[in-house]
N, C-alpha and C positions, 0 to 999 in steps of 0.2 A: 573187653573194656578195661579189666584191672590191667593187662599188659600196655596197653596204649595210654592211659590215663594215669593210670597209678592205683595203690593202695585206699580201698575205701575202709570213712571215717569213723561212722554212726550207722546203726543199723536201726531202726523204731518198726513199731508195730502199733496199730492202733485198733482197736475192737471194740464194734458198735453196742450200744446195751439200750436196745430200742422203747425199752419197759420204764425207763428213766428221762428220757429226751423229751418233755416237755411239750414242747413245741412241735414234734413227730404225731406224740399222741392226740393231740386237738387238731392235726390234719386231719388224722386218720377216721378221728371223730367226728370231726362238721363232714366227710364226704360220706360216712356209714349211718349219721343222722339227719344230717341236716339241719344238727345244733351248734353252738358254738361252746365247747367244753372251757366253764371259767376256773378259776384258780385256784377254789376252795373245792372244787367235787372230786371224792375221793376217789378212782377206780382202782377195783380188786387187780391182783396181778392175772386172776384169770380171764376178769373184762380185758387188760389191758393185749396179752398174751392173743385174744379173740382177735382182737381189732390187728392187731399187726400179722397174723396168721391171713388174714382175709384179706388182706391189701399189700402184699410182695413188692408190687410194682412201683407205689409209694415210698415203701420202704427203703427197696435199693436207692430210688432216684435220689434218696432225702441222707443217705448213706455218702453217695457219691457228689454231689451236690455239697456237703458238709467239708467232704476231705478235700476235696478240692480248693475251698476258699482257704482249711490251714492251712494247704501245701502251698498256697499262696503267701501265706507269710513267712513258711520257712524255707523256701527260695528269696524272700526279701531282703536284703542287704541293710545290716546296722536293726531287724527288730526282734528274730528270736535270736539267734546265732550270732548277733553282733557282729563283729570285727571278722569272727571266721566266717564267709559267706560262702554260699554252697558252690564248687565249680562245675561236680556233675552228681549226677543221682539215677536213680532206677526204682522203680517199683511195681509192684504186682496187687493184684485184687484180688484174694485167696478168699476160700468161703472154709468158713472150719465145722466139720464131720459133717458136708454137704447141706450147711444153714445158712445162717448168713455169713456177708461177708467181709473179712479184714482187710485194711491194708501192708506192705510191707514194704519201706523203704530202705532206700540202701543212699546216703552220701558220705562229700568225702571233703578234707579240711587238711588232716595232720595225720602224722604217721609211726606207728608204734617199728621200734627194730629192738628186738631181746637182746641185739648183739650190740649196741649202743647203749650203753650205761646213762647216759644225760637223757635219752630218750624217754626214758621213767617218769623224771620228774615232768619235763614239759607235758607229759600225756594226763599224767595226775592231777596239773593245774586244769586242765582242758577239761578234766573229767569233774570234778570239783565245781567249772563253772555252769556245767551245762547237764549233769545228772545227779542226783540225791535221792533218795528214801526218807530224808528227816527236812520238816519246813517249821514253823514257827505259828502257833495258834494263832495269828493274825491277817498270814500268808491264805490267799486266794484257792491254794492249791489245797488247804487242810482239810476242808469240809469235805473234800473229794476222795481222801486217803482210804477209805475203805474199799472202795470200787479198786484200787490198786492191790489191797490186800490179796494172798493168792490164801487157796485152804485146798488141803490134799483131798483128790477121788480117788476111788478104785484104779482110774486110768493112767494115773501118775506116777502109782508106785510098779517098782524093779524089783524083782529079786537078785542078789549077788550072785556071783558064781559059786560062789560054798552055799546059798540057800539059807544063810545062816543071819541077814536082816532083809526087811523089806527099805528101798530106799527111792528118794524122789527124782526120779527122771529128770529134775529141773535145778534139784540138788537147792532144795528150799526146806528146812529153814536157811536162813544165810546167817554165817556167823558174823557174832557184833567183831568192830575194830574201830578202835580210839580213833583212827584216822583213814582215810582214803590209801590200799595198796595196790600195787600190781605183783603180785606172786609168779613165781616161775615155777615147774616142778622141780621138785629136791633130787640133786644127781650126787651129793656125796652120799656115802654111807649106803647106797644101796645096794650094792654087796651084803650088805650084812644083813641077812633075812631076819634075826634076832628083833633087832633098833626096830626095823621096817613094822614090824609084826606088833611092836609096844605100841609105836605111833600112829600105828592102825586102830589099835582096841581106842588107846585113847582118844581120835579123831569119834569113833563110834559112840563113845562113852558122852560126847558133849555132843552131839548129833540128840543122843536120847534125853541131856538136858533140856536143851533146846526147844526137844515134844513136849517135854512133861511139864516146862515152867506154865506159871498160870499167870494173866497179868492184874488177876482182880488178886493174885495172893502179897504183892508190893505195893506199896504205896507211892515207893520211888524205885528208879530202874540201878539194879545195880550192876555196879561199875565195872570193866574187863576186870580189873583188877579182882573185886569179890571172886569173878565167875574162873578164875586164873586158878583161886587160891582155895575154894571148892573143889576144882576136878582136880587138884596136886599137879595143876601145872607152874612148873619154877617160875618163869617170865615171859615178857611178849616175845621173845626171839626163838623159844620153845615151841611158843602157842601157831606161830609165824612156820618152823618148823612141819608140826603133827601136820597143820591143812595143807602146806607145800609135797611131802609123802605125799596125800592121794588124788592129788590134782595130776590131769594129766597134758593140758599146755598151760600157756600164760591164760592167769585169770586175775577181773578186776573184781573188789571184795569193796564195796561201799562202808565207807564213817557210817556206823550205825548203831545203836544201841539194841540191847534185849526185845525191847518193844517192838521194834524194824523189823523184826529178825523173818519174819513173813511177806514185807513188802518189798517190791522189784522198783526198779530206779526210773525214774520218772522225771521228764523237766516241769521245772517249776514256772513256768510258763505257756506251755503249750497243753498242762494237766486240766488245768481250770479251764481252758477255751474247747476240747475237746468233752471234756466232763463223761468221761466213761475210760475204760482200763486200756493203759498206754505202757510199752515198753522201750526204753532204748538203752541201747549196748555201748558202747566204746569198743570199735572192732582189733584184736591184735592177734587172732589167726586168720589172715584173709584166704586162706583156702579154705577153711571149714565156713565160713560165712558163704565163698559162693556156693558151695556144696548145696548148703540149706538154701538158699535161693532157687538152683537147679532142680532141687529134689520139691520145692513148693512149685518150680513153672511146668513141670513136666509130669506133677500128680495125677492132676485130671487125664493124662494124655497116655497111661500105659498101656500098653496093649493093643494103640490104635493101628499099629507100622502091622502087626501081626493080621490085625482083622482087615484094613484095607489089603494086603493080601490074598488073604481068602476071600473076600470080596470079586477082587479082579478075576481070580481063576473062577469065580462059580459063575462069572457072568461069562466068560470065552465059552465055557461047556454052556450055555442059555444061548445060542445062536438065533433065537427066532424071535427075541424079543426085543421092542423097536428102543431108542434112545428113549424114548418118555418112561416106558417102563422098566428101564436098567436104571435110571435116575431116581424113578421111586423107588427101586429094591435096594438102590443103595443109602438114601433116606430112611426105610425104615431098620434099615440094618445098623444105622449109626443111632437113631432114637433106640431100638432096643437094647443098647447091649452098653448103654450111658446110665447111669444115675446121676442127676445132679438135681440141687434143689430150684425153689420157686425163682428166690433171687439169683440166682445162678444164669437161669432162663433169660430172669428178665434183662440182666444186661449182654447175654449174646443176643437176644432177639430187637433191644431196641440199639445197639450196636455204641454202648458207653463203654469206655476206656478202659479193658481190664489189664491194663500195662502200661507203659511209660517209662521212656528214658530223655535223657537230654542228649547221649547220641543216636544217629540216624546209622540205618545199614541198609545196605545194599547187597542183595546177591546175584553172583556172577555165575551159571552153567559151564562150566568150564569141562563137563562129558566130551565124549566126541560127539560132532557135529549131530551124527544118522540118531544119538540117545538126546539129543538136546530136546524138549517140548518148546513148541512154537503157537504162534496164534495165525490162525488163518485171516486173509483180508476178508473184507465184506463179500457176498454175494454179487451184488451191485455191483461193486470195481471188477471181480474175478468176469465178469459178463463181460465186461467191457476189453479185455484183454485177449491178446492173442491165443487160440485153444491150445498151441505146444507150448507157452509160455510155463516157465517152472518157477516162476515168479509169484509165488501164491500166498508168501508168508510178510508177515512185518518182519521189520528193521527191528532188531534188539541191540544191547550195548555193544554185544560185539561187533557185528555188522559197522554200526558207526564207529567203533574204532578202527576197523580197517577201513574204512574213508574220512579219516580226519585229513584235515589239509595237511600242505607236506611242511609248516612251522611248529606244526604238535608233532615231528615224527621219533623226537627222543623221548615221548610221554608213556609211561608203561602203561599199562591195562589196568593197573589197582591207582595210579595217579587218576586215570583219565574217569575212571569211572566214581572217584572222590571228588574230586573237583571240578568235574565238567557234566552238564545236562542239557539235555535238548528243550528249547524254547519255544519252540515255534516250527510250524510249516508252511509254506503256500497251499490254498485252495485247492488248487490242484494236486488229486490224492495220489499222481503219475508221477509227477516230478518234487522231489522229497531234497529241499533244502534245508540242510542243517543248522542251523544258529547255535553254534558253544561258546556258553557265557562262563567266565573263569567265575567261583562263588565265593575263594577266599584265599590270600595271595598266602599266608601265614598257617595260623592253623584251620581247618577245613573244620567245619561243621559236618560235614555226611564223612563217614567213616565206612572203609571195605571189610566185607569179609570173605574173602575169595575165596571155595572150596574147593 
């Protein structure tokens, strides 16, 4: 997709906090009571924590159901995104440490290049319009900012290779800057291990300001500046310097003061309509975004290539057990050796969207013929044909590509299989007429991936 499409934009997250959601909890509650839960009755978070424990299935549908309607307006043209309107996207329905479950989108708008100097600023502006951590006491999105706040667990923190600080995985707190930057890593001077090694302690040294400030100990946030001329750092081209040392690609550093210094960047429109903890990025390493994409679609899935393996060979040595019973032993073989939780279940079982893109694929078997898997015809038709016919299997893509008429004969295989599909057949399940309808003269909506 990044190779045929291009460079994606915006990377968001959004995670449900179903103990908050209003409107979840009086479902949950007229179908667990039979009352209708009014606006004033307080529930403990252990009542409420009951009620969504008990009702999964609720929960996901009211989960997916929710993200769906915003994904609805941030595909919509001129209302979150304005002017930049989305051309393609992807996303996944992740459940975090096998609870509930998040989503993770990926679009795409404008395009960061390191190696392009003006490319900076245009991305700056972009970022400016459409991510922040500071809004304005009046702003829709304030009352929501704690639910944004992040606070360290046990699971967050790193230790260094010298053992010598613990530090945050997520590399939170974020330091304040007078203005929106994009920082590169620092390549002069690194030779000099001396420099490297000051601008280390010192990057440490306002890392542990950072922990230790208090915000009930100010009245007012004070300024880079103060916090510059504290830790004996000369100027912002300094300060700009120490966090470039130990950065290790391009990274966006949000306008934000002391107070911010916990909160992750959020739009100020899509915060307040979502009303529970929302992330988005400004992407400018697009390998390591899809990495973590990869690594979020293919979590749930390790070790399955290995177990269906073993699987196959223990059913070849099981020769006397009929198809019903290899089908259950291979059923119980995939429920045992899965963990996943309620909601998890509930949207493979009731068969809701845990994926989405805006392009379509296709896959082409491109093995040799004898490794190809095929589908047998019916019963029924195989009856009705001649007993030495070897004629037993459907028609697949390729089949119809070697019978395409002879005005598609300069059409290749990854053409023919993007832009062309079968429509239709006669009644007659013997004689198999083709119908290929061209679906888009320009750019083709279904896209190949031929292995």
């Amino acid at each position: 997709m990044v190779r045929q499409e291009g460079q994606p934009t915006l990377f968001l997250t959004f995670s449900p906090r179903e103990s908050i959601w209003t409107d979840l909890l009086k479902i949950l509650y007229k179908l667990r009571y039979s009352k209708t839960l009014s606006d004033d009755t307080v529930l403990t978070y252990a009542q409420k924590s009951d009620l969504i424990r008990q009702d999964p299935v609720v929960c996901a549908t009211y989960f997916d159901h929710r993200f769906r309607e915003l994904f609805k307006l941030i595909k919509s043209k001129n209302v979150i995104f304005k002017e930049h309107s989305v051309k393609h996207f992807f996303y996944r329905v992740e459940y975090q440490h096998r609870g509930s479950p998040h989503a993770i989108v990926v679009r795409q708008c404008t395009c960061f290049d390191p190696a392009k100097s003006e490319t900076f600023g245009a991305c700056v502006t972009l970022i400016n319009k459409y991510i922040t951590c500071m809004v304005d006491d009046g702003s829709p999105a304030h009352e929501y900012l704690h639910k944004n706040t992040q606070s360290h667990t046990h699971t967050c923190y790193r230790t260094d290779k010298d053992k010598q600080m613990k530090k945050c995985r997520f590399n939170i707190s974020y330091p304040p800057m007078n203005e929106t930057r994009i920082l590169t890593p620092l390549t002069e001077d690194i030779s000099n291990p001396i420099t490297r090694k000051i601008r280390t302690l010192q990057y440490e040294k306002l890392l542990q300001y950072l922990r230790d400030f208090k915000d009930s100990d100010s009245s007012s946030d004070p300024s880079l500046e103060d916090i510059l001329q504290k830790l004996s750092i000369k100027d912002v081209n300094e300060y700009k310097s120490i966090i470039r040392t130990v950065i290790r690609r391009p990274t966006v550093f949000l306008k934000r003061t002391i107070k911010q210094r916990m909160i992750s960047g959020f739009n100020e429109e899509l915060f307040p309509l979502w009303q529970s903890n929302m992330d988005i990025q400004f992407i400018l390493d697009v390998y390591s975004c899809v990495r973590y994409v990869i690594e979020y679609i293919g979590k749930s899935q390790r070790g399955i290539s290995k177990l269906i393996r073993d699987i196959v060979e223990n059913l070849k040595s099981s020769t006397d057990l009929s198809v019903k019973e290899q089908l259950k032993k291979i059923a119980s073989t995939f429920s045992g050796s899965q963990e996943i939780s309620a909601q998890e279940a509930v949207y493979t079982c009731t068969g809701m969207k845990q994926c989405n893109t805006s392009t379509g694929y296709i896959f082409i078997n491109t093995s040799h013929p004898d490794k190809r898997t095929r589908m047998l015809k019916p019963m029924a038709v195989r009856g009705e044909m001649d007993p030495k016919s070897d004629d037993i299997f459907f028609d697949g893509l390729i089949e119809y590509y070697s019978c395409r008429p002879y005005s598609l004969k300069d059409v290749t295989l990854a053409e023919f299989g993007s832009n062309y599909e079968v429509r239709g057949k006669k009644k007659n399940r013997l004689t198999t007429v083709l119908i290929l309808t061209l679906i888009m003269n320009l750019i083709p909506l279904i896209r190949l991936t031929a292995l």
